[in-house]
Backbone bond lengths (Angstrom), bond angles and torsions (degrees), N, CA, C in turn:
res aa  C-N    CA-C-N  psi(-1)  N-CA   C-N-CA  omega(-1)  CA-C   N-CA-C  phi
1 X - - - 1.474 - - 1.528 110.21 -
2 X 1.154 112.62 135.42 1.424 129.39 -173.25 1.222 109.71 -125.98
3 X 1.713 109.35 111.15 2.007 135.16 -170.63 1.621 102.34 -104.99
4 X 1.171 104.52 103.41 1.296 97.12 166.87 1.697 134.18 -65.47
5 X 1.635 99.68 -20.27 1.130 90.92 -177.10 2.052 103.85 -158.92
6 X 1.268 132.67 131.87 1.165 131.51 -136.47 1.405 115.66 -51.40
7 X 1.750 106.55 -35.38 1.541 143.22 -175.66 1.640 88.54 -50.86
8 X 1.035 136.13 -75.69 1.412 126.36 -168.78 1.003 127.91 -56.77
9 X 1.616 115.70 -45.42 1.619 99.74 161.07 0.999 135.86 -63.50
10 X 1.705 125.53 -14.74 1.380 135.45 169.82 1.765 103.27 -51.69
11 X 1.577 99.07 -57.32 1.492 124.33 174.48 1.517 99.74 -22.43
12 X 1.342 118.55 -86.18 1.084 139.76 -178.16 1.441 122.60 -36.04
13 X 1.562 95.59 -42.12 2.206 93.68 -175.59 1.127 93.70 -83.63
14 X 1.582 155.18 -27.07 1.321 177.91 29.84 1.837 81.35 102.39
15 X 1.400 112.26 -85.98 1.366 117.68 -152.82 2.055 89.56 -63.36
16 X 1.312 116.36 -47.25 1.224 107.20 -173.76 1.469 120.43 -60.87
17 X 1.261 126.20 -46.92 1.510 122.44 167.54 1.468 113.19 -46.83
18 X 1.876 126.40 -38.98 1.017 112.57 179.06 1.540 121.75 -68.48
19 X 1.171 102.48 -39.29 2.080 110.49 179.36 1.030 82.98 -41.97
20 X 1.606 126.48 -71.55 1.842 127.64 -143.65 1.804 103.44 -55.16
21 X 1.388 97.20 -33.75 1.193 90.27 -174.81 0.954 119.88 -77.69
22 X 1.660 135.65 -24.36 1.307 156.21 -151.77 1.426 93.11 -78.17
23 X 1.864 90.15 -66.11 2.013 88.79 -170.44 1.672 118.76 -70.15
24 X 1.357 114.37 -19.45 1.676 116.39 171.73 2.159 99.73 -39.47
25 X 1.916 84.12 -71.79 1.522 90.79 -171.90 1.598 112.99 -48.36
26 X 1.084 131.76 -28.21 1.697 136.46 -169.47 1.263 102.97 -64.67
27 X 1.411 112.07 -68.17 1.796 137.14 166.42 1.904 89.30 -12.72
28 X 1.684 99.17 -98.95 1.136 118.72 177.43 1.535 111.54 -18.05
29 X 1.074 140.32 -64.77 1.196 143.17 -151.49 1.981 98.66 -77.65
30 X 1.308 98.74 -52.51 1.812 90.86 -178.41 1.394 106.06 -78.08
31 X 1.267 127.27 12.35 1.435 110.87 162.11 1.379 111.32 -99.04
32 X 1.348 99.49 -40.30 1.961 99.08 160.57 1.309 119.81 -60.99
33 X 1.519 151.54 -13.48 0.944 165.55 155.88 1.701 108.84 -54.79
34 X 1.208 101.57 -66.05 1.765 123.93 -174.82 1.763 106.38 -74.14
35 X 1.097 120.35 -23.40 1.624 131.70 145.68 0.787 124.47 -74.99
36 X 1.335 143.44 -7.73 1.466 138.95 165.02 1.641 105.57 -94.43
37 X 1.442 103.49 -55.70 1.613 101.47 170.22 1.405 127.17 -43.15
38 X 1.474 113.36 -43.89 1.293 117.35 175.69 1.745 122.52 -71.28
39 X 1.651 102.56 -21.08 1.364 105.71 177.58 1.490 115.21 -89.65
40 X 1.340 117.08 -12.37 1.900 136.51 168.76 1.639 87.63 -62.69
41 X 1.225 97.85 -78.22 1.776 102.95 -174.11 1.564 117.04 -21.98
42 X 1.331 86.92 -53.69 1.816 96.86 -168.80 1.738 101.79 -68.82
43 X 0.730 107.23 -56.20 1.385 123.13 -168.65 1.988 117.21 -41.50
């Protein structure tokens, strides 16, 4: 990969830390979702 200039790759790890972070929290959330459903069920 070829950066012409430092600002964009910042750009870039910027947008990538956020996805990672985005889908961590998503993950998290439908398993807390799918744990609550399953504990209604039980319950």
């Amino acid at each position: 990969m070829n950066y012409d200039s430092s600002s964009e790759y910042e750009k870039e790890k910027a947008i990538f830390v956020l996805f990672i972070f985005l889908s961590s929290n998503v993950k998290h959330f439908v398993l807390h979702v799918m744990y609550e459903r399953c504990y209604r069920n039980k319950a």
